[in-house]
C-alpha positions, 0 to 999 in steps of 0.5 A: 707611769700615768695610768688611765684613772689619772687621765679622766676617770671612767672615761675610754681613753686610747693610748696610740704608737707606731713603729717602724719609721726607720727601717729600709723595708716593710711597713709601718705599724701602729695600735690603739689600746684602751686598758681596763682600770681594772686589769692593772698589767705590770712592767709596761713600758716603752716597747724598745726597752724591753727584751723581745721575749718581755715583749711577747709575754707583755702583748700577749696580756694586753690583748687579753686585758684591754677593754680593745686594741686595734693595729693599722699599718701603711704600707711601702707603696704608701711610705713611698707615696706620701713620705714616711711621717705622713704613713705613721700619721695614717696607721696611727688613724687607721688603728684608732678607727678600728678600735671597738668601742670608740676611744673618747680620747685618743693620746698619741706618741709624738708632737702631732696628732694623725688628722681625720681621728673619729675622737678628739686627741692629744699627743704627748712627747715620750708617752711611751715612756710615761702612759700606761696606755701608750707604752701598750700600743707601742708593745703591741705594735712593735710585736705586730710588726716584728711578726709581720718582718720574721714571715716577710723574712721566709718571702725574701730570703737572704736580706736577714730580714727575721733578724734586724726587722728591715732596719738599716743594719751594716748586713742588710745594707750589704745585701741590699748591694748584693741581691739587689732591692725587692717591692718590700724596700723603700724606694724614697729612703736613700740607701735604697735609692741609692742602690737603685741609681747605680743599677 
C-alpha cells in the first residue's frame, strides 16, 4: 500500500473513489480524502473486501483522522441524464470541490480523470487497492451510501433495498416485477427499462 509520504512529502494529496456504478437504484457516491501522515490508520484497504462491520469501524477513523474528507454524490435523475460513467465522473468532482482545504493533487480510482477538478490529477488503475488515501474515499463512500440505501429502504419498502443496497440481485429483480419501478430506480439500466416497457 503507497502511503502519502511515498507520493509527495508534505504536499495535500486526495485520494478519490466512487461507488455504486452497478446498482439498479439510488445514487452514486464519491468521497475525497486526504490522510494525515502523521495518524497512520491500519487495515485500509479496497472497501469491497472488507466485512461491513470492518467498514464502519475503518470510516469511522477516517473522519476522525484525516486532514479532510468530503462525499459527493449524483443522483438517479443525473445517471438517467448523462449516463452512469459521466455521474461517477461528477460526484468524483463534486467531493474534491468540497474538500477543505484544497487538495494540491487529486489520485483517482480509475483510468480517467472527472474534468472541471479545482487541482491537478492523476488517476491510477486499482488505487483502492495500492493508495492509502484512495482505499479511504473508497470506504467512506461505500459506508455513505450503504446508509443512504438502509434509509432509502424504510422510504420504499418491500425492494429489500437495506439488504442488497439496490444492486441487481435475483430479489430485487423479482420485486422490481412485482411492485413495480419507483423515482429511485434507473430508468436507463435495462432490467429497469425493461420492466418498464411491459407495463
Amino acid at each position: 500500500m503507497l502511503g502519502i509520504a511515498g507520493l509527495r512529502a508534505g504536499k495535500l494529496i486526495a485520494g478519490v473513489d466512487e461507488v455504486g456504478r452497478g446498482p439498479l437504484a439510488g445514487p452514486v457516491v464519491a468521497a475525497a480524502v486526504i490522510l494525515d501522515p502523521d495518524r497512520h490508520i491500519d487495515g485500509l484497504a479496497d472497501s469491497k473486501t472488507l466485512s461491513e462491520k470492518r467498514r464502519e469501524a475503518l470510516s469511522e477513523t477516517i473522519r476522525e483522522c484525516a486532514i479532510t474528507w468530503a462525499v459527493g454524490r449524483a443522483d438517479v435523475e443525473e445517471i438517467d441524464a448523462i449516463n452512469i460513467l459521466q455521474a461517477s465522473l461528477l460526484a468524483m468532482r463534486r467531493a474534491v470541490e468540497r474538500l477543505k482545504p484544497m487538495a494540491e493533487l487529486a489520485l483517482i480510482d480509475g483510468n480517467r480523470c472527472p474534468v472541471g477538478l479545482p487541482c491537478p490529477a492523476r488517476a491510477i488503475v486499482k488505487g483502492d487497492s495500492s493508495v492509502a488515501a484512495i482505499s479511504a474515499a473508497s470506504i467512506i463512500a461505500k459506508v455513505a451510501r450503504d446508509r443512504e440505501m438502509i434509509a432509502l429502504d424504510k422510504k420504499y419498502p418491500g425492494y429489500g433495498l437495506a439488504s442488497h443496497k439496490g444492486y441487481p440481485t435475483k430479489l430485487h429483480l423479482e420485486k422490481i416485477s412485482e411492485l413495480g419501478v419507483t423515482r429511485i430506480h434507473r430508468r436507463s439500466f435495462a432490467p429497469v427499462r425493461n420492466v418498464l416497457e411491459r407495463c
